[in-house]
C-alpha positions as CSV (number, residue, x, y, z in Angstrom):
1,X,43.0,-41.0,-84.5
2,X,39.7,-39.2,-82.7
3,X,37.1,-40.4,-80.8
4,X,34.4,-42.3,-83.1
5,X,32.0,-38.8,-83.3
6,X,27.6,-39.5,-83.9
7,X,26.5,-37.7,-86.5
8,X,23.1,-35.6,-87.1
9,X,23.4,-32.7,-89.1
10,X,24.4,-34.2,-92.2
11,X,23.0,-37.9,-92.1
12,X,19.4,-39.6,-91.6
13,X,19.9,-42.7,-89.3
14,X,22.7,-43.3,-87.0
15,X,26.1,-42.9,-88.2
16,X,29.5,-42.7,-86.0
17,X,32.6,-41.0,-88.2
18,X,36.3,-41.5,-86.6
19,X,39.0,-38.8,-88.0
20,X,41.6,-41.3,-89.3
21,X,44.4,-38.6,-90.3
22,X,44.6,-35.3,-92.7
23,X,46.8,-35.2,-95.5
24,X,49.9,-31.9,-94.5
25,X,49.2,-28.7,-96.3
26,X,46.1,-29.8,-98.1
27,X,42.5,-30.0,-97.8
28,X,42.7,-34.1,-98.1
29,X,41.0,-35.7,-95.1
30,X,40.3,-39.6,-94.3
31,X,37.4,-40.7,-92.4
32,X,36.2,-44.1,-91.4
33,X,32.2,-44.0,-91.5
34,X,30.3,-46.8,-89.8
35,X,26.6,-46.9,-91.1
36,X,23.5,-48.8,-89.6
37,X,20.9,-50.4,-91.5
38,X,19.2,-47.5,-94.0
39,X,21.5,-44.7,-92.9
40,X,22.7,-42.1,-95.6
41,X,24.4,-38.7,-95.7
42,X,22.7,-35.8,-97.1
43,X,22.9,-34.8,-100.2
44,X,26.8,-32.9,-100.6
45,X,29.4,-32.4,-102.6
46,X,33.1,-32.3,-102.2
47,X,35.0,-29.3,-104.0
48,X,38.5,-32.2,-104.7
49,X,36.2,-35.2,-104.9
50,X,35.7,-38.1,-103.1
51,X,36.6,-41.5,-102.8
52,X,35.1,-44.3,-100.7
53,X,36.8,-47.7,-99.8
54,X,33.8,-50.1,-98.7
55,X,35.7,-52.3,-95.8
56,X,32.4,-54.0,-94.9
57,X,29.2,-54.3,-95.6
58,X,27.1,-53.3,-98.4
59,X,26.7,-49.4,-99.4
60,X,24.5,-47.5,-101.8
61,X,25.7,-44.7,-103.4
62,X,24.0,-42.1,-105.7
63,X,25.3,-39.0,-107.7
64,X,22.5,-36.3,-108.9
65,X,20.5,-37.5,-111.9
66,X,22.2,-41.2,-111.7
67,X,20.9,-44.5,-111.3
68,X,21.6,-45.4,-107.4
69,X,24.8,-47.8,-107.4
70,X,25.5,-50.8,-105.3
71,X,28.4,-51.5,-103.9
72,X,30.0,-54.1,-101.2
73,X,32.9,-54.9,-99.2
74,X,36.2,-54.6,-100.8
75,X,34.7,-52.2,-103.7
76,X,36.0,-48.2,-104.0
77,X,33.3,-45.7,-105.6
78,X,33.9,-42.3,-106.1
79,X,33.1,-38.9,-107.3
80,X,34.7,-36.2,-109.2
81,X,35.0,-32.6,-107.7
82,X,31.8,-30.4,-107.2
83,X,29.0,-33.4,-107.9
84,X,26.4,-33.4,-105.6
85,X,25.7,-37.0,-104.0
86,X,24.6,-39.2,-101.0
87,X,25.6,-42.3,-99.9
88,X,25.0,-44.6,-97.1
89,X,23.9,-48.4,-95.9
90,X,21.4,-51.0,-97.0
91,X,18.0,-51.2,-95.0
92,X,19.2,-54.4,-93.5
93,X,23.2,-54.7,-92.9
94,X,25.7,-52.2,-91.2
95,X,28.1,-50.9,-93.8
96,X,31.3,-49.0,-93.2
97,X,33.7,-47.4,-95.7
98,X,37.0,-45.5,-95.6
99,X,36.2,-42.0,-97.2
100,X,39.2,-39.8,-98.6
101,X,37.8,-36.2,-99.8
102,X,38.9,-33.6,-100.6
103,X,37.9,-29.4,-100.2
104,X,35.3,-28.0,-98.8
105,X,32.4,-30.2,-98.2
106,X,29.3,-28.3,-99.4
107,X,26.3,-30.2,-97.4
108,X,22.8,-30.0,-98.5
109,X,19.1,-31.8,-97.9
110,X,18.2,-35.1,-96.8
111,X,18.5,-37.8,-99.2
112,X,15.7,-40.5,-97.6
113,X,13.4,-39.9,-101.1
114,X,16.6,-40.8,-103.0
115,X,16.2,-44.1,-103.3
């Protein structure tokens, strides 16, 4: 495990993401992501997909063209390879998830007119 990193290039509020491990040979990573209130990623896409594991909290998630999905504590989401999407905390509660992607992540805008 690393050092709990801030993020600002690819998110709008505050977020802190902590390496967990890397999968051998591959281009799997796991991430725990702690949210505050109302922070999101960017918009991005993941060329193997992603996979998110809510372990507290409440989350919002949205793929491109999609209805923006709620999700909570104890509740996986994911998205298939290549679709472009944001995800992130409610205004009002921290929210952290386990992330396992895969590929290159391909990062783009913000997503704060998303919702």
């Amino acid at each position: 495990m690393t050092e709990p990193q801030h993020t600002d290039a690819a998110f709008t509020g505050e977020a802190e993401l902590e390496a967990l491990g890397e999968l051998a040979e591959t281009t799997v990573r796991v991430n725990r992501v702690t949210f505050q209130p109302g922070a999101r990623t960017h918009w991005h896409s993941h060329a193997g997909g992603q996979l998110l594991h809510a372990v507290s909290g409440h989350g919002l998630m949205q793929e491109q063209g999609q209805a923006v999905v709620r999700f909570a504590a104890g509740d996986t989401v994911s998205t298939a390879p290549g679709v472009e999407h944001w995800h992130g905390a409610v205004d009002d509660e921290t929210m952290v998830h386990i992330a396992v992607s895969g590929g290159v992540t391909d990062w783009g805008g913000p997503a704060a007119d998303a919702r």
